[in-house]
N, C-alpha and C positions, 0 to 999 in steps of 0.2 A: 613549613620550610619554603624558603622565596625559589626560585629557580633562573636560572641566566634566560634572559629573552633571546627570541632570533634579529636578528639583524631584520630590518625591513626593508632591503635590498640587497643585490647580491655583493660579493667583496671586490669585483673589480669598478663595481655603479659608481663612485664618487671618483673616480680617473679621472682625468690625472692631478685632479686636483687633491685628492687624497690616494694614493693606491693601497690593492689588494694586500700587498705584505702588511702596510702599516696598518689594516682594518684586523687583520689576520693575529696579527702581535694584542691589536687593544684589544678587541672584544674575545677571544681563545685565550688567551694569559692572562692581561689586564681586571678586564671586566668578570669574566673566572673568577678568578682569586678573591676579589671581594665578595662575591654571592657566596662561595665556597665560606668562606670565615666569619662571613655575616651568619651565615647556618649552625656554622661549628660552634661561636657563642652563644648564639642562642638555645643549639640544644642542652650544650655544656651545664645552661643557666635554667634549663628547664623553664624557659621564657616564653610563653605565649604570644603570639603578635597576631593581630586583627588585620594590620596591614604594615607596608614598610614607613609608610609616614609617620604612622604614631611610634614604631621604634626610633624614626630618627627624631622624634620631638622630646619624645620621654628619655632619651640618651642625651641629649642637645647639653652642654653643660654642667655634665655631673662627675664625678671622681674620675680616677688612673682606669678601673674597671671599664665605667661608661664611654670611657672616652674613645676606649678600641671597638666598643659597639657600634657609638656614631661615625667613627668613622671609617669603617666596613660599610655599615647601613646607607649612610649616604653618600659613598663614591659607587654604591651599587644603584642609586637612583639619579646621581647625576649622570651617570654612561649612559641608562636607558633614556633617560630625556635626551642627551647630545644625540643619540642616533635617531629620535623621533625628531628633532630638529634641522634633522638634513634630508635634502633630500635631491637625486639626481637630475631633475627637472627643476628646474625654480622658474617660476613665471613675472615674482614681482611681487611685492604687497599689492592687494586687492583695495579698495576702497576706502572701507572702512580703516583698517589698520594703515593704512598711506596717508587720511587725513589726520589719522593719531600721530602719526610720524612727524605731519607738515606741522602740527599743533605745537607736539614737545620739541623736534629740533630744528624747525626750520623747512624740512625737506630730506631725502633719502639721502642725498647727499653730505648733507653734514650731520646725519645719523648714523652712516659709516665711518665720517672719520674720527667722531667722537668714540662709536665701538672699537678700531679699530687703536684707538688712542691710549684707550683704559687698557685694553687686553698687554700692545708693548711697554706701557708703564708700572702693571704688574709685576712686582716682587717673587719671584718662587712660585712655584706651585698653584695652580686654582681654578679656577673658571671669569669668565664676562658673559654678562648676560644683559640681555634685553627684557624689562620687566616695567609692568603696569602697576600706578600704586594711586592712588587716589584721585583717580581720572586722566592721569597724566603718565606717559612714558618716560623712565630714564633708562641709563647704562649703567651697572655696578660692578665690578669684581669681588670675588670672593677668596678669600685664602684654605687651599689645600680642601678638604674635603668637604669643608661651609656652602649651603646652599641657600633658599630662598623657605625652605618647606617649614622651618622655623619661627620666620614672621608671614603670620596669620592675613596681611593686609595688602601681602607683596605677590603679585601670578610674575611666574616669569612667561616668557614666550618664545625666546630662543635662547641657546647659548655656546660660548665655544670652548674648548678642553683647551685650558694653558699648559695641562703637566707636558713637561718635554716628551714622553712617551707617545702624544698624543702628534708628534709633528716632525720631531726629529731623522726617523728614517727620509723622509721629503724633502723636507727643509735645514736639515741639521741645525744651527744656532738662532736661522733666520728666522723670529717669531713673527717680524714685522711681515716679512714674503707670506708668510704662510697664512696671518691676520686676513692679509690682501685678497689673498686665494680665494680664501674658503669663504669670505663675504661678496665676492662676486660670484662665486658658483653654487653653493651649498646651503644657504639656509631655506627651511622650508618655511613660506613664507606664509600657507597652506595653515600648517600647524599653528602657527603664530597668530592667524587669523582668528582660529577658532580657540584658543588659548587667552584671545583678547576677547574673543566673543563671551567665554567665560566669566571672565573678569568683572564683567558689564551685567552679570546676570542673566545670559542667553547659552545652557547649555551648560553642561559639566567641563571641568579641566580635567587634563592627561591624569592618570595617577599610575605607578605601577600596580599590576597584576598579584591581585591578591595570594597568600600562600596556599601549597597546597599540603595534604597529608606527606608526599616524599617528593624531594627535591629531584630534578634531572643532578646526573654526575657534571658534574662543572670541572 
C-alpha cells in the first residue's frame, strides 16, 4: 500500500506566492484522495505493486477498469513530484542545468516564457513540465493526469499543477498571474539540477517511496 508523503516544508513556506489554505486543500484532500483510491483499487484488485511507476506503466492505456487505476496512480505521483519541485528558497539553476537552459532555449529567460506559454495555453486540466530528452531540454504539457513516467526516454525535472484546485483559492481564473508567480519564486532548481544530473547518467532520478505492508490513513 502507497501512503501520502509529507509535505517537505511546512504549509505556510511557499507564501505568498502559494498559501497555507491553498497547500492545506491540495495536499489533505486533493493529494489524499488519490493515494486513498489508488489503494482501495488495488487492494479491491488484490494487485501487487513493486512500485508506483510500474502501476502507472502497466495501467498507462488499458480498459474502463485500468483507466481509474492510472489515473489515481498517477495524480498520486504527479503531486509528490509538484511538491519535490518547489521549494522555498530558490537560488537559480546552477551551472550545469543553466547551460542546458542557454543550449535549448536561448537563456532562462526565454525558458520562462515559453514555460510559462505552454502552461496558459493549456486546455483543462494537466500539468507543464520541464523535461530532458535526448540531450536537449524542452517544455510539454500533459492532459489531466498524463505524466512523463510512461516514456521511458523522457526525465522530467520540474513541473507545475494546471488543475484549477491547484491555484484557484490565490489566483481565481488567473492562470497566467499565478504561471508568473510560481516561476519566479518556486521552482526548486536544486532538484532539477540533480534530476538532469540523472538524466546524463550521474546518480539516480526522484522516484516515489516504495509501498509498505499498511498504508498511513490518508
Amino acid at each position: 500500500m502507497f501512503n501520502l508523503p509529507n509535505l517537505p516544508y511546512a504549509y505556510d513556506a511557499l507564501e505568498p506566492t502559494m498559501s497555507a489554505k491553498t497547500l492545506h486543500l491540495h495536499h489533505d484532500k486533493h493529494h489524499a484522495a488519490y493515494v486513498k483510491a489508488l489503494n482501495e483499487i488495488l487492494s479491491e484488485a488484490s494487485q501487487p505493486a513493486a512500485s508506483l511507476e510500474d502501476v502507472i506503466r502497466h495501467s498507462a492505456g488499458g480498459g474502463s477498469g485500468a483507466a481509474k487505476l492510472f489515473n489515481n496512480a498517477a495524480q498520486t505521483w504527479n503531486h509528490a513530484f509538484f511538491w519535490e519541485a518547489m521549494s522555498p528558497k530558490t537560488a537559480g539553476p546552477g551551472a550545469d542545468l543553466q547551460a542546458a537552459i542557454q543550449s535549448s532555449f536561448g537563456g532562462l529567460a526565454q525558458f520562462r516564457e515559453a514555460f510559462i506559454k505552454e502552461g496558459v495555453a493549456h486546455f483543462g486540466s494537466g500539468w507543464v513540465w520541464l523535461v530532458a530528452e535526448g540531450g536537449k531540454l524542452s517544455v510539454k504539457a500533459t492532459h489531466d493526469a498524463h505524466d512523463t513516467v510512461t516514456e521511458r526516454a523522457v526525465s522530467p525535472l520540474i513541473v507545475c499543477d494546471l488543475w484549477e484546485h491547484a491555484y484557484y483559492l490565490d489566483y481565481q481564473n488567473d492562470r497566467k498571474a499565478y504561471l508568473e508567480a510560481w516561476f519566479d519564486a518556486l521552482p526548486n532548481w536544486a532538484f532539477a539540477a540533480s534530476q538532469l544530473a540523472a538524466a546524463n547518467g550521474n546518480g539516480l532520478p526522484w522516484y516515489f517511496a516504495a509501498p509498505t505492508a499498511t498504508a498511513k490513513a490518508a
